[in-house]
C-alpha positions as CSV (number, residue, x, y, z in Angstrom):
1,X,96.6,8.2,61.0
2,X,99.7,6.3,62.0
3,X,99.2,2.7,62.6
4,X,102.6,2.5,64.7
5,X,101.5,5.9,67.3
6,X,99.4,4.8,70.0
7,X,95.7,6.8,69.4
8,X,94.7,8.7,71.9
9,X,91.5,11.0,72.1
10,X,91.3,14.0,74.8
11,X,88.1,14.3,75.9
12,X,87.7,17.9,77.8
13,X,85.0,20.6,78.3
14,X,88.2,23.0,79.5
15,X,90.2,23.4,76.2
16,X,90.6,26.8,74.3
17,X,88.2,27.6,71.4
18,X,89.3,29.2,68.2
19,X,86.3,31.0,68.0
20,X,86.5,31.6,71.8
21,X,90.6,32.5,71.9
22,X,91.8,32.6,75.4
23,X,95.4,32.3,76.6
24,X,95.3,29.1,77.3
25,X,94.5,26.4,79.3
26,X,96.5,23.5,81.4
27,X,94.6,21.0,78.9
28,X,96.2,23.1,76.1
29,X,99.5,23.2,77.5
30,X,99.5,19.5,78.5
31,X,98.6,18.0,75.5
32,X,101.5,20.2,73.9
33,X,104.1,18.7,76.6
34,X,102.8,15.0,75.7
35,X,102.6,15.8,72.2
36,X,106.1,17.7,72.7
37,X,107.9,14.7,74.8
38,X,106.1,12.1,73.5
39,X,105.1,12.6,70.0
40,X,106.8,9.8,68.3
41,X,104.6,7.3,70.1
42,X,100.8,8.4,70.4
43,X,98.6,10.6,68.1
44,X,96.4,13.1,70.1
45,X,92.9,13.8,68.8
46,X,90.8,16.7,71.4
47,X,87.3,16.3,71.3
48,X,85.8,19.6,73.3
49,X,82.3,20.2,73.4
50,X,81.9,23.7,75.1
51,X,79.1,25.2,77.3
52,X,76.0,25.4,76.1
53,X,74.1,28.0,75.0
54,X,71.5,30.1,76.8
55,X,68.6,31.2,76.1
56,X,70.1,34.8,75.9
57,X,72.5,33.9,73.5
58,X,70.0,32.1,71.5
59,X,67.2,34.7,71.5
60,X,68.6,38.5,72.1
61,X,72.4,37.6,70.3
62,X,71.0,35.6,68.0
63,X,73.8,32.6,68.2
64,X,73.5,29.1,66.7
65,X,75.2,26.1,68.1
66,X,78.2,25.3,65.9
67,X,80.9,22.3,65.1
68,X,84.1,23.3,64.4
69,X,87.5,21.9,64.0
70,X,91.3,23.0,63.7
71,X,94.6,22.4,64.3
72,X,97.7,22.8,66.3
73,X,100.5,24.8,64.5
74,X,103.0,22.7,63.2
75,X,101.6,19.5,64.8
76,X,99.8,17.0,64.5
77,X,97.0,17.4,67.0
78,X,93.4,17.6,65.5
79,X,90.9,19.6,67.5
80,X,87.0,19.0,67.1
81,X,85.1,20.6,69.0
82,X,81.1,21.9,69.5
83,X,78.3,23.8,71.1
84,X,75.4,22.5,71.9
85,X,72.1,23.7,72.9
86,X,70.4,24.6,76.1
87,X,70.9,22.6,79.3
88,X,72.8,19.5,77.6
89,X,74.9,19.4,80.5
90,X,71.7,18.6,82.8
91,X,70.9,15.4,81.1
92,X,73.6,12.2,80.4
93,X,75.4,13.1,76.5
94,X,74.0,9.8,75.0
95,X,70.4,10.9,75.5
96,X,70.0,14.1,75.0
97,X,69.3,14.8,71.3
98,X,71.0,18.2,70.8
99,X,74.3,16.2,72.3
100,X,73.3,12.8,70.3
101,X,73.3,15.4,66.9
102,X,76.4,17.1,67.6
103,X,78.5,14.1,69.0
104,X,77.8,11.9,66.0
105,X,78.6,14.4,63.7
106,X,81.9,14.8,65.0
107,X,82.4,11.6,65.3
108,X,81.5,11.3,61.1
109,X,84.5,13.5,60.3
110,X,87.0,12.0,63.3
111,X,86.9,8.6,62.7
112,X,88.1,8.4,58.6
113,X,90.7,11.4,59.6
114,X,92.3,9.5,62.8
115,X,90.9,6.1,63.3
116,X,89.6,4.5,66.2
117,X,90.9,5.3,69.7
118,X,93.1,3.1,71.3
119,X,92.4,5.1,74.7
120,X,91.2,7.8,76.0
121,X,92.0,10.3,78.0
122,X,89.3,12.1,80.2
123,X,90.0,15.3,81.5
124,X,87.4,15.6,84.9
125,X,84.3,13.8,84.9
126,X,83.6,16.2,82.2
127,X,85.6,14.3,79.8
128,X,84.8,10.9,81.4
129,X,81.4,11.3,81.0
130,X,81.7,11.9,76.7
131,X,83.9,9.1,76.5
132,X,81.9,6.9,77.8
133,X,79.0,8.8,75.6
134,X,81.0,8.0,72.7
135,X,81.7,3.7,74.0
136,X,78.1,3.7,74.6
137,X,77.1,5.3,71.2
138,X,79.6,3.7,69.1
139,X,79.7,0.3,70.9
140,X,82.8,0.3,71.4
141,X,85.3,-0.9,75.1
142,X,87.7,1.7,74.4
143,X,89.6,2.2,78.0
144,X,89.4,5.4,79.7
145,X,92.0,7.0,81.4
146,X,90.6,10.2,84.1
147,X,92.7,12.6,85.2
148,X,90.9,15.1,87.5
149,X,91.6,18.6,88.6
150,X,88.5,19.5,89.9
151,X,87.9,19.4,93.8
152,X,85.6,19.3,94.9
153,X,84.4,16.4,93.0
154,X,81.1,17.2,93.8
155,X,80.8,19.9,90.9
156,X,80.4,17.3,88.6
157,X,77.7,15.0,90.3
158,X,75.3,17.6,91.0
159,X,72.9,16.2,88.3
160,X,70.7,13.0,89.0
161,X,72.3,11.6,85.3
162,X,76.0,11.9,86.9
163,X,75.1,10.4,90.2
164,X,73.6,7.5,89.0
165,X,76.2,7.0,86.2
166,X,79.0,7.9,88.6
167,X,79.1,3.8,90.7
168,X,79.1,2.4,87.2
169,X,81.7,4.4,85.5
170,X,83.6,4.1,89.0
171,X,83.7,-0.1,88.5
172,X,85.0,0.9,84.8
173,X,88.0,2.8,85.7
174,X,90.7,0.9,87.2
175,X,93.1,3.6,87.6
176,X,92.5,7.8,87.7
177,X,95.5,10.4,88.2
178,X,94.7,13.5,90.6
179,X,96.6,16.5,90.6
180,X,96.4,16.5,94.9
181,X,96.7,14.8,97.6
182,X,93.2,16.0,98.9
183,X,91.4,14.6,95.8
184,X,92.2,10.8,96.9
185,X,90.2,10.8,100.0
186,X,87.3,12.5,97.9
187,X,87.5,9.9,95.4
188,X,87.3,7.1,98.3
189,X,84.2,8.3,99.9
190,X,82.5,8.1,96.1
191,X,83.3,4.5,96.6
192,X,86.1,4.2,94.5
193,X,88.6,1.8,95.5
194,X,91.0,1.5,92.3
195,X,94.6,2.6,92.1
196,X,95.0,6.6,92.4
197,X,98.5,8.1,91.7
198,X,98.9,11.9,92.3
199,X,100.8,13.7,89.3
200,X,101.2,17.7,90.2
201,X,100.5,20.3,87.0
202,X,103.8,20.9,85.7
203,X,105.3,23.9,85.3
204,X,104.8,26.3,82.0
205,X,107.8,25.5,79.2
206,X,108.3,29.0,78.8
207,X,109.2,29.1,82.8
208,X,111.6,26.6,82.2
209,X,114.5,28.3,80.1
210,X,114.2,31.5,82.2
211,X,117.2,32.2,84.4
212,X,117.3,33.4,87.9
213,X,118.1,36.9,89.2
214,X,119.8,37.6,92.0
215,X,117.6,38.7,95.1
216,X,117.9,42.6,95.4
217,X,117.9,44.2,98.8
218,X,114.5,45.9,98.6
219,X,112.1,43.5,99.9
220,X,109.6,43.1,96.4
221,X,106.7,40.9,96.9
222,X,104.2,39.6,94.4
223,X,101.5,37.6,95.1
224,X,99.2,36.3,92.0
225,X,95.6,34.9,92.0
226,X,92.2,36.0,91.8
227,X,90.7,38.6,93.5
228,X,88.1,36.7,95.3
229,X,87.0,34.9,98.9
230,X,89.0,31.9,98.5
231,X,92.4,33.9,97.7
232,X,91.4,36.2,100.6
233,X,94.1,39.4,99.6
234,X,93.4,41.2,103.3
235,X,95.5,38.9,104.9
236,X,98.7,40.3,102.6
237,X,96.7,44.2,102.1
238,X,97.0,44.4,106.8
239,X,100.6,42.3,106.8
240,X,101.3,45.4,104.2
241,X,99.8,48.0,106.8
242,X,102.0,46.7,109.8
243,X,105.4,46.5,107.6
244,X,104.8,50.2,106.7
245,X,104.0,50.9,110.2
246,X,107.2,49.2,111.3
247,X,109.5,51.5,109.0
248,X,110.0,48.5,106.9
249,X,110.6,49.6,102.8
250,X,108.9,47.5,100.1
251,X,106.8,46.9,97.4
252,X,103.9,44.6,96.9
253,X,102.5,43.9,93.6
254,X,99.3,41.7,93.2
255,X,99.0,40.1,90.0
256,X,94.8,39.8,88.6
257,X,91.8,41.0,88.9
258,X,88.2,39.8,90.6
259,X,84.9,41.0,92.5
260,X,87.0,42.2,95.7
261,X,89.1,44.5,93.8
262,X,87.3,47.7,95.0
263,X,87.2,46.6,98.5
264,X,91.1,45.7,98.5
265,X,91.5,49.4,96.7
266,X,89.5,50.7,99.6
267,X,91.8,49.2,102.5
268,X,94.9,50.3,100.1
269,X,93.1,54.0,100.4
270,X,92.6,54.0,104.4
271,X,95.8,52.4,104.8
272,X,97.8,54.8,102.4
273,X,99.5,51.9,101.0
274,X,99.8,53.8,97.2
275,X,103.4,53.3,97.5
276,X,103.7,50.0,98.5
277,X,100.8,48.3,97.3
278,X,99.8,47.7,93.8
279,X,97.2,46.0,91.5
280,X,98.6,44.3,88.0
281,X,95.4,43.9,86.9
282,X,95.4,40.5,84.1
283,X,99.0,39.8,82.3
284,X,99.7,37.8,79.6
285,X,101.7,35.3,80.7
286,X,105.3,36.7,79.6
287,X,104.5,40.0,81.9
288,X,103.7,37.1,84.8
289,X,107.2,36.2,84.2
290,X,108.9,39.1,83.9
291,X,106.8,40.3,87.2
292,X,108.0,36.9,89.1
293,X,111.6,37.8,87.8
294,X,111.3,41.3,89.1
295,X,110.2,40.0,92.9
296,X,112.5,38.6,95.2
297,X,109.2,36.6,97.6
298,X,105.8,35.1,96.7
299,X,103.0,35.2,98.7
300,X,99.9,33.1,98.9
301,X,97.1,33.4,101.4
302,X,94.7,31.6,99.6
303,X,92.1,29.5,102.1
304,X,91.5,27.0,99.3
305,X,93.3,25.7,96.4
306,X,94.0,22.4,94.7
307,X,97.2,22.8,92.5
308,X,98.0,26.5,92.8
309,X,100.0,26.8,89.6
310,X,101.1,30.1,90.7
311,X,103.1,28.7,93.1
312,X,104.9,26.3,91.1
313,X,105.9,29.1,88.7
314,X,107.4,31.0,91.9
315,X,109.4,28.1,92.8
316,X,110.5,27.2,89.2
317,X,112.1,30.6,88.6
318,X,113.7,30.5,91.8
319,X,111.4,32.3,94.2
320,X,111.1,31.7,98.0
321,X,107.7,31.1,99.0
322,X,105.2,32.1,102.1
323,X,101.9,29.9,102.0
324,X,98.9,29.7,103.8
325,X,98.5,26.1,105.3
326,X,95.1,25.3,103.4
327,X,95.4,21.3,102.5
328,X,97.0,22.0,99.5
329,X,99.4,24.9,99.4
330,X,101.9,23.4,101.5
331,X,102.0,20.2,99.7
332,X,102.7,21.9,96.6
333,X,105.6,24.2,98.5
334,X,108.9,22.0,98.8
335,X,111.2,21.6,101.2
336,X,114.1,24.3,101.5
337,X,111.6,26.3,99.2
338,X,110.1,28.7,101.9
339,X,107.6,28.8,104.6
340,X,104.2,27.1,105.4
341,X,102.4,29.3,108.0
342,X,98.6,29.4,109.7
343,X,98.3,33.2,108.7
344,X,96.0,35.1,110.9
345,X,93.4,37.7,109.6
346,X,95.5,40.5,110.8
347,X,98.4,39.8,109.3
348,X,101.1,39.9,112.4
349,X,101.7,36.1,111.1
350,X,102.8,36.8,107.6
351,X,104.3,40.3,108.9
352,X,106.4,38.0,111.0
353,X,107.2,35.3,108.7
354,X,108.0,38.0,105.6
355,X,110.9,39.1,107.8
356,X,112.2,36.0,108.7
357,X,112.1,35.2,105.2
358,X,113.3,38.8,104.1
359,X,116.4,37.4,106.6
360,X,117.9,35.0,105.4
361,X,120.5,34.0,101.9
362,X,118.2,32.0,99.5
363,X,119.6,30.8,96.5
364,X,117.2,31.0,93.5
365,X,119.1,28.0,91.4
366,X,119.0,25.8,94.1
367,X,115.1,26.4,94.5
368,X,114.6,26.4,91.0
369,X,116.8,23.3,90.7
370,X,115.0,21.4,93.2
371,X,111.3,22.8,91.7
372,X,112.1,21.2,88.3
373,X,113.1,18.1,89.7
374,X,109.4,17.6,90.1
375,X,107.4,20.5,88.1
376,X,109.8,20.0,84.7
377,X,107.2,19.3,81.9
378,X,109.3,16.1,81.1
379,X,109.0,14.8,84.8
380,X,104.9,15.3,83.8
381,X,105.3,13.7,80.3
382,X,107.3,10.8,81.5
383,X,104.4,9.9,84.6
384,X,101.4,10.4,82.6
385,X,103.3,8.8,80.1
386,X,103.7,5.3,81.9
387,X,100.1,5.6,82.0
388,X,99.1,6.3,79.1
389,X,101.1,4.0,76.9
390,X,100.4,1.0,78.8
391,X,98.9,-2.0,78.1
């Protein structure tokens, strides 16, 4: 404990588990760019209580809910983290016992290894909703700081406990961060009427260093998301079909995996789109890079999104950009960085608009110049910064 470094706690249901690696989350990576940019001022604590348990897991694997705790590498950032029993997410985390049990036992070992919290900081109602757990169990009037990714909000009120907690909690909070424009109107018709400020994801570090190549003369697409409903891949898979029916030579690789992967392989089959159209299948995050690096356009057709991360990688290692017009997409895609388009289902849209991209001279420093003006991870640090530091 320092007594001069502002305490902070992270409360989040989103962050990786040690037992449970995955490659990372935007909770992970943000708490590294505070901790990174603004380390010398607060101590971050993350408290992560992951899903529950089934009753598979329970009966036929055999698992037992477990507390655990850890740290970053070389940094001072304690995680503590646990798993709870069945359904703990359908009733409020003061009340039920399985929660009550785990929570104050973390909060035994937590408070003699870094002291009281001096704020907190809720990631989603998630989070929100174990701070104020915590206030309630502890006694404590620790403020609460909620930033929210989710949209719609609605995923997290679809208990009775959350609904009913939801008008009290919203009276509590006098300011929450959003990560889109969209999320504001959502949080006004809960009936909240406190200050909302929009502060985009930022960018990866390791996207940061990485410098531009110049755009080659084969047209290379890449488009990255998964392969699902919402990211709707047919729109690219027939704008694929008519650029090889027009003559036109290129390469389109797709970057994950998901349900519609068979049915997207299927139209690559009647289509005969081997050559032109491939599937990268799930890349650790340095092959995303190199993949980006290897493209010279980014396409995203997606119907829905919030904060498409994807896309701010594109534009922060210099990538022009063809969105879908979806609420959100085009928000995200700046000025001078591309093209914002209502893409049709069968594709003469983005056919169109890839060749009046494929057109023109783009410079990939100047998008990427004008990207980090706003993704940079110290543009992030320094806004949630001003938040979270003051008084």
């Amino acid at each position: 404990m320092d007594p001069d470094k502002l305490n902070i706690w992270v409360c989040t249901a989103w962050h990786p588990s040690k037992k449970q690696p995955v490659n990372g989350t935007f909770v992970q990576e943000q708490v590294e760019i505070i901790h990174e940019y603004l380390g010398d001022r607060v101590q971050l604590t993350v408290l992560n209580p992951l899903m529950p348990l089934d009753l598979k897991a329970m009966l036929l694997q055999g698992r037992k809910p477990f507390y655990d705790e850890w740290s970053y590498p070389g940094r001072d950032v304690k995680v503590y983290q646990y798993q709870g029993k069945l359904f703990w997410h359908r009733f409020p985390f003061d009340i039920h016992l399985s929660n009550r049990f785990y929570l104050r036992r973390m909060l035994r070992k937590m408070l003699p290894e870094r002291g009281k919290p001096d704020r907190f900081w809720a990631v989603t109602l998630s989070g929100a909703f174990v701070a104020h757990a915590i206030n309630k169990i502890m006694r404590w009037k620790v403020p609460v700081m909620l930033q929210e990714h989710s949209n719609p909000l609605r995923m997290h009120l679809r208990f009775a406990w959350q609904r009913r907690l939801w008008p009290q909690l919203s009276q509590i909070y006098q300011h929450i961060v959003v990560v889109a424009e969209r999320q504001v109107a959502e949080f006004r018709d809960h009936g909240y009427n406190g200050i909302i400020t929009v502060i985009p994801n930022p960018v990866n570090p390791a996207f940061v260093p990485t410098a531009c190549k110049a755009i080659q003369k084969k047209l290379v697409l890449v488009s990255i998301g998964y392969l699902d409903a919402p990211k709707d891949p047919h729109k690219q898979i027939e704008a694929a079909r008519l650029l090889k029916k027009a003559g036109i030579p290129f390469e389109w690789h797709w970057i994950g995996d998901g349900s519609l992967r068979p049915a997207c392989e299927g139209l690559i089959e009647k289509y005969a789109l081997h050559e032109h159209f491939f599937f990268q299948g799930k890349l650790q995050r340095a092959e995303v890079l190199e993949e980006l690096l290897k493209s010279n356009l980014f396409v995203l057709s997606s119907t829905y999104e919030n904060c498409p991360v994807a896309l701010i990688e594109a534009q922060c290692v210099g990538l022009p950009c063809i969105v879908h017009i979806n609420g959100a997409s085009e928000k995200i895609l700046l000025s001078r960085n591309g093209l914002a388009i209502d893409m049709d289902e069968e594709g003469y849209r983005l056919k169109a608009a890839i060749l009046e991209m494929a057109g023109k001279a783009w410079d990939p420093e100047a998008i990427k110049a004008r990207s980090l003006e706003v993704f940079h991870p110290a543009v992030f640090a320094e806004r949630m910064g001003e938040l979270l530091l003051q008084e």
